[in-house]
C-alpha positions as MATLAB code, in Angstrom:
seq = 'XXXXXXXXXXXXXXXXXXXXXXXXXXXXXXXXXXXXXXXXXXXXXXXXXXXXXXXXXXXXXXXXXXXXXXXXXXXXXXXXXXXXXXXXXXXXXXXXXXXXXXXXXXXXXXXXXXXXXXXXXXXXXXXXXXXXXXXXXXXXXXXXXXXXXXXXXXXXXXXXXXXXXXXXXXXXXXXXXXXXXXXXXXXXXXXXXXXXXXXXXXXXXXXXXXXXXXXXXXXXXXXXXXXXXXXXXXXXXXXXXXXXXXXXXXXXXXXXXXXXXXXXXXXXXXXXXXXXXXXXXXXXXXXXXXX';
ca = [
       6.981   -1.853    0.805;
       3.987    0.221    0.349;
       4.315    2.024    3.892;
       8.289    2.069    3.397;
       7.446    4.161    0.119;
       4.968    6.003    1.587;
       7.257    7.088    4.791;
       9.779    8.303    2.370;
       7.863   10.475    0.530;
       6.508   12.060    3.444;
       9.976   12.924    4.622;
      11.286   14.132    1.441;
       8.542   16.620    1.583;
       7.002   15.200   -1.565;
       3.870   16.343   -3.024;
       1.618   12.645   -3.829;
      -1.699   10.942   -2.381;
      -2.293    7.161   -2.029;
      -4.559    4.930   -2.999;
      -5.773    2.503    0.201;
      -6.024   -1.546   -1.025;
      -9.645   -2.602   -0.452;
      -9.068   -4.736    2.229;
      -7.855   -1.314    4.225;
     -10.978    0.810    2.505;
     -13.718    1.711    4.822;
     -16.998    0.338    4.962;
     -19.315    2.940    3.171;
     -23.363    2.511    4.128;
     -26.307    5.312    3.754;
     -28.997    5.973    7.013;
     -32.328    7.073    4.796;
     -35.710    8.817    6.371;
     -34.072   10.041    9.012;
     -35.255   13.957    9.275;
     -33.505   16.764    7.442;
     -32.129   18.057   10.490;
     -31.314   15.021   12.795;
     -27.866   14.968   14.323;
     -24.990   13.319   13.212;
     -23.715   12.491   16.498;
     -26.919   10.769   17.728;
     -26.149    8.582   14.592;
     -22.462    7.963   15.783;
     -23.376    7.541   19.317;
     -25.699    5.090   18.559;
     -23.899    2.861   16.329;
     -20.862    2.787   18.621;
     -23.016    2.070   21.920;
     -25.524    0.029   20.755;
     -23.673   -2.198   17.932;
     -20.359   -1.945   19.024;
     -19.213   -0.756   15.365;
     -16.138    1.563   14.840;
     -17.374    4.209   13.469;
     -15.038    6.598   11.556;
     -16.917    9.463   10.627;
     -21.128   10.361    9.911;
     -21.786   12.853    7.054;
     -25.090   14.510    5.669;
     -25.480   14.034    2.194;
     -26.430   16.943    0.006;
     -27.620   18.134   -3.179;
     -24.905   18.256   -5.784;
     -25.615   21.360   -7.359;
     -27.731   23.223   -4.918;
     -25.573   21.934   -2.264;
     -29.380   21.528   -0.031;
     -29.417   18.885    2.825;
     -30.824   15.911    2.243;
     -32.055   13.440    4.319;
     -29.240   10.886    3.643;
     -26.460   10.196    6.313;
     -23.288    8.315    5.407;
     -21.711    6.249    7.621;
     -18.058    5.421    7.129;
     -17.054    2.194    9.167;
     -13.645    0.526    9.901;
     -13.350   -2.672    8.151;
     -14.275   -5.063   11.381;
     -15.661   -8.730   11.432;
     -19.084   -7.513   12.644;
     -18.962   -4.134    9.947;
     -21.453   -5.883    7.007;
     -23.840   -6.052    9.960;
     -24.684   -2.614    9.480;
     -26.911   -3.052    6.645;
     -29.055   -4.935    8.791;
     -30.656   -2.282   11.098;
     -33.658   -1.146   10.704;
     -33.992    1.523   13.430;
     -31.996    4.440   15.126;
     -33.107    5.570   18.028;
     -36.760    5.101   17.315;
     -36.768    5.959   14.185;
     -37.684    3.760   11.101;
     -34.561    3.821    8.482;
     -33.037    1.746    5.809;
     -30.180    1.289    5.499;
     -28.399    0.446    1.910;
     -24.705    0.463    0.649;
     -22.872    3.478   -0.809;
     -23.061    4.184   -4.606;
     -21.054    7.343   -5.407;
     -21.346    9.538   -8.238;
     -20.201    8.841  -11.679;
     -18.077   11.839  -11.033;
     -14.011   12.594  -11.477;
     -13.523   13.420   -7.795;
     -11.395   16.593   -6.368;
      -9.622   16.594   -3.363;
     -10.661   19.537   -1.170;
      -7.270   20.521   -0.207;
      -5.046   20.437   -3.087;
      -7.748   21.100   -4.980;
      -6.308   18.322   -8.059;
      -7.989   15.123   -9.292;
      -8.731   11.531   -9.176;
      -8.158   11.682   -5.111;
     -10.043   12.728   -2.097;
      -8.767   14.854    1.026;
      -8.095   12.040    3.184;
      -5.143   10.253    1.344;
      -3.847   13.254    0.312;
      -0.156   14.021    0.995;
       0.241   17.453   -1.082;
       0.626   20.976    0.283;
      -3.263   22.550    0.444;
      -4.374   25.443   -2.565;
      -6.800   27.711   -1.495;
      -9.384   27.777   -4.580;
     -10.069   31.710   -3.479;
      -6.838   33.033   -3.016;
      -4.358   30.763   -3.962;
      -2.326   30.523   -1.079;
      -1.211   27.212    1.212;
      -3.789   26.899    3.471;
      -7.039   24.893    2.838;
     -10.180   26.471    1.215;
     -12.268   26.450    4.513;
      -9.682   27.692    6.563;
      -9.766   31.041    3.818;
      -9.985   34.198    5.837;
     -12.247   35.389    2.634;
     -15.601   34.575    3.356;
     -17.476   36.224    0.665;
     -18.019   35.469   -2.703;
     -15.341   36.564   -5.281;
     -16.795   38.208   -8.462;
     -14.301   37.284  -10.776;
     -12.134   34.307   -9.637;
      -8.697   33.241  -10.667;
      -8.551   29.343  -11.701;
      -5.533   27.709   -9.464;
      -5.572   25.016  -12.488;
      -5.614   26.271  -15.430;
      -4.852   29.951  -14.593;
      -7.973   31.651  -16.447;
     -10.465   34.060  -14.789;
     -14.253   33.798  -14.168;
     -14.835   30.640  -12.494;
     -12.420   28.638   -9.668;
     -10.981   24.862  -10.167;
     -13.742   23.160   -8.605;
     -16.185   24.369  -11.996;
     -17.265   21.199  -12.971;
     -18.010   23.148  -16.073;
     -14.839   24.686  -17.230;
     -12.953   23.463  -20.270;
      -9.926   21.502  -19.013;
     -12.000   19.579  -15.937;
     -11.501   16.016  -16.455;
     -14.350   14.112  -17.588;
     -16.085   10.513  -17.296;
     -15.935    8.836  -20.178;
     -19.068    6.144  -20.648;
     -18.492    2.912  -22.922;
     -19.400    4.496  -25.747;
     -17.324    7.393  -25.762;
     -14.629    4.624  -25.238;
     -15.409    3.012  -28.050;
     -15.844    5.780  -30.502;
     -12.034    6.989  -28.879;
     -10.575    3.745  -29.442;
     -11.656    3.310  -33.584;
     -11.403    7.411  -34.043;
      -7.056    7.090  -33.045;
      -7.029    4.422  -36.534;
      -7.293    1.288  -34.145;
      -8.201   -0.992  -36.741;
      -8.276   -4.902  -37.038;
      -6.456   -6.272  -39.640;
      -7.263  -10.411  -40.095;
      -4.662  -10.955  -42.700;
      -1.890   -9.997  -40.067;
      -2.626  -12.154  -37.214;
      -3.204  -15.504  -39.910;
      -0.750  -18.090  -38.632;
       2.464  -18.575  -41.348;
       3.840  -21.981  -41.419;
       7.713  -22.808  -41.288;
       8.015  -19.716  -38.687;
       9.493  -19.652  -35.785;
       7.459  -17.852  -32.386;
      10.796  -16.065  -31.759;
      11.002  -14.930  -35.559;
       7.438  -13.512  -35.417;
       7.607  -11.841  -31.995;
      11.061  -10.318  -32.713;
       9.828   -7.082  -34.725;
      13.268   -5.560  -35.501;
      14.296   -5.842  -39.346;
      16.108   -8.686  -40.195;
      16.948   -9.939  -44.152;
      15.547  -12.927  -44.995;
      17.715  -16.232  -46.273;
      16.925  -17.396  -49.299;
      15.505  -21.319  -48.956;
      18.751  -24.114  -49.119;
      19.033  -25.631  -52.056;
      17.737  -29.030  -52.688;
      21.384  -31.532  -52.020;
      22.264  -33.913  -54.735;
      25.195  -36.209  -54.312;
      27.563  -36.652  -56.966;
      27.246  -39.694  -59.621;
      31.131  -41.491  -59.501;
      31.230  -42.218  -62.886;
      33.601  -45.524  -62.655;
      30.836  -47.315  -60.135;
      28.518  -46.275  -62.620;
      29.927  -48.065  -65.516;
      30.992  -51.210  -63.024;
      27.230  -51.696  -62.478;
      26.428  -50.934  -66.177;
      28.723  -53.573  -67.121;
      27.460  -56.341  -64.144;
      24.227  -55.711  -65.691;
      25.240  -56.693  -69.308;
      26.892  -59.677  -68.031;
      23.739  -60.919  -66.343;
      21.580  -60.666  -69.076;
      24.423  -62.615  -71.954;
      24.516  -65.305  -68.891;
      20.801  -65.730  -68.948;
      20.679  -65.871  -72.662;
      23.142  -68.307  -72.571;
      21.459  -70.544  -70.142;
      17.995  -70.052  -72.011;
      20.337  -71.543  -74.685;
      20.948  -74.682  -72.683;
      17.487  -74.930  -71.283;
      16.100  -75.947  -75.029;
      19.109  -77.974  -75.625;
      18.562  -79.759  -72.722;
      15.139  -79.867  -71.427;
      16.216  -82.459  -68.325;
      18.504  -79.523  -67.489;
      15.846  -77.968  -65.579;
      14.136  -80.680  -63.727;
      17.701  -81.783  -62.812;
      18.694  -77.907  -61.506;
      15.491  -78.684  -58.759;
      17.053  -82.055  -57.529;
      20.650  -79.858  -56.939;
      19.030  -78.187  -53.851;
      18.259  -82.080  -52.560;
      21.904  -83.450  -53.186;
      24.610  -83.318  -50.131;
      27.587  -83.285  -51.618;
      29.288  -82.114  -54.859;
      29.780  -85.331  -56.646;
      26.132  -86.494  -56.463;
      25.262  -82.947  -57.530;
      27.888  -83.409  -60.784;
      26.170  -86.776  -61.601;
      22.719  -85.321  -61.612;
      23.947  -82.195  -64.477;
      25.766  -85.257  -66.435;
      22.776  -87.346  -66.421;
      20.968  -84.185  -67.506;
      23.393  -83.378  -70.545;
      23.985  -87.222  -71.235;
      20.241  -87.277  -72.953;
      19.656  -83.790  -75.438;
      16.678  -83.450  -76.276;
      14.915  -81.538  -79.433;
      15.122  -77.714  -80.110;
      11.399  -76.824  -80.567;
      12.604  -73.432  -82.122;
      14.173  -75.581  -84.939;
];
């Protein structure tokens, strides 16, 4: 997908630069204390005859601002099985070096043709600028070779200094922790605790859902209706109950045998030896102790 999108931006003449996964990024390493002036083609030759690498390129380092050699080399490899093995030599041609991996500057990069940000020449896609005179050809390839007094900015348009001014007002800057910090509470990021407390009887999908809605009011508690004629049926059971047990506390003291005969019911099988047992028991009253 990525090369399909890539192809078609290409042919629609499209103006873009890509960014290469890391598995397709090239090995970076530095050569250090070789001399100032030592070729980079010895460098290449040797790492391709006598390691077997694939070498892609071999640049000088230099001096940011003074733009002086120094005596750095980097050595840009294709990503191979034997690549990492680089780091490992310890001589070139005779010479003593170390060898360590690339750490770039804390720096926005620039591409040197189009001359924007955040890219570097060799994934760029875009037409080239010429920082000196504007035009579509790349700065190197300018046919003005001196040094313009008072340049025109291809960026932001202003005179006195050209787009690659690291120092001009509008080139992007690096940003360290800090100033990420400070960015983040200065825009009224703020944390609030009361708003992330977890509410009970809410649903996920009510809380995540932040469009307006009007709330229902709780339902009210459901109480079924009294019928008013099984109330009074069971009122009136009731009352019966309790006359019937007064009346048989009644008997009770009339008859005292009434209750040890009511216990030898439960032992009787059949109804007339259960009749002879309550007319033995009223057969012999016995005395009201209430008087």
């Amino acid at each position: 997908m990525h090369d399909k999108v890539t192809s078609f931006c290409r042919t629609q003449g499209y103006d873009f630069y890509v960014i290469p996964p890391r598995n397709k990024r090239p090995v970076k390493a530095v050569v250090k204390d070789l001399p100032y002036d030592y070729d980079v083609n010895k460098i290449k030759t040797f790492l391709i005859d006598n390691h077997g690498f694939s070498v892609i390129k071999v640049t000088q380092l230099t001096q940011f601002k003074t733009r002086r050699p120094l005596p750095f080399y980097l050595v840009e490899l294709n990503k191979t099985e034997n690549a990492q093995s680089i780091f490992a030599i310890n001589s070139i041609n005779h010479f003593k070096v170390t060898v360590e991996p690339f750490r770039g500057r804390n720096l926005v990069s620039q591409c040197f043709k189009c001359n924007y940000y955040h890219h570097t020449a060799g994934f760029c896609e875009s037409k080239p600028r010429c920082l000196k005179c504007s035009q579509s050809h790349e700065t190197k390839n300018c046919e003005i070779k001196t040094r313009i007094e008072k340049p025109t900015c291809i960026n932001c348009g202003k005179e006195g200094h050209v787009a690659s001014y690291r120092g001009r007002e509008k080139f992007p800057k690096v940003n360290s922790a800090r100033q990420n910090r400070q960015n983040y509470f200065s825009n009224g990021t703020k944390f609030h605790a009361n708003q992330y407390k977890i509410q009970d009887n809410i649903s996920y999908a009510r809380i995540s859902d932040p469009s307006p809605r009007q709330e229902m009011a709780p339902p009210a508690p459901h109480y079924e209706a009294v019928n008013e004629t099984n109330y009074e049926s069971s009122t009136n059971l009731f009352k019966d109950m309790l006359e019937g047990l007064a009346e048989l506390k009644k008997l009770l003291r009339e008859y005292p045998n009434l209750f040890t005969a009511l216990k030898k019911l439960k032992n009787a099988n059949d109804i007339i030896t259960k009749c002879n047992i309550l007319m033995e028991a009223f057969s012999t009253p016995g005395t009201n102790s209430s008087g």
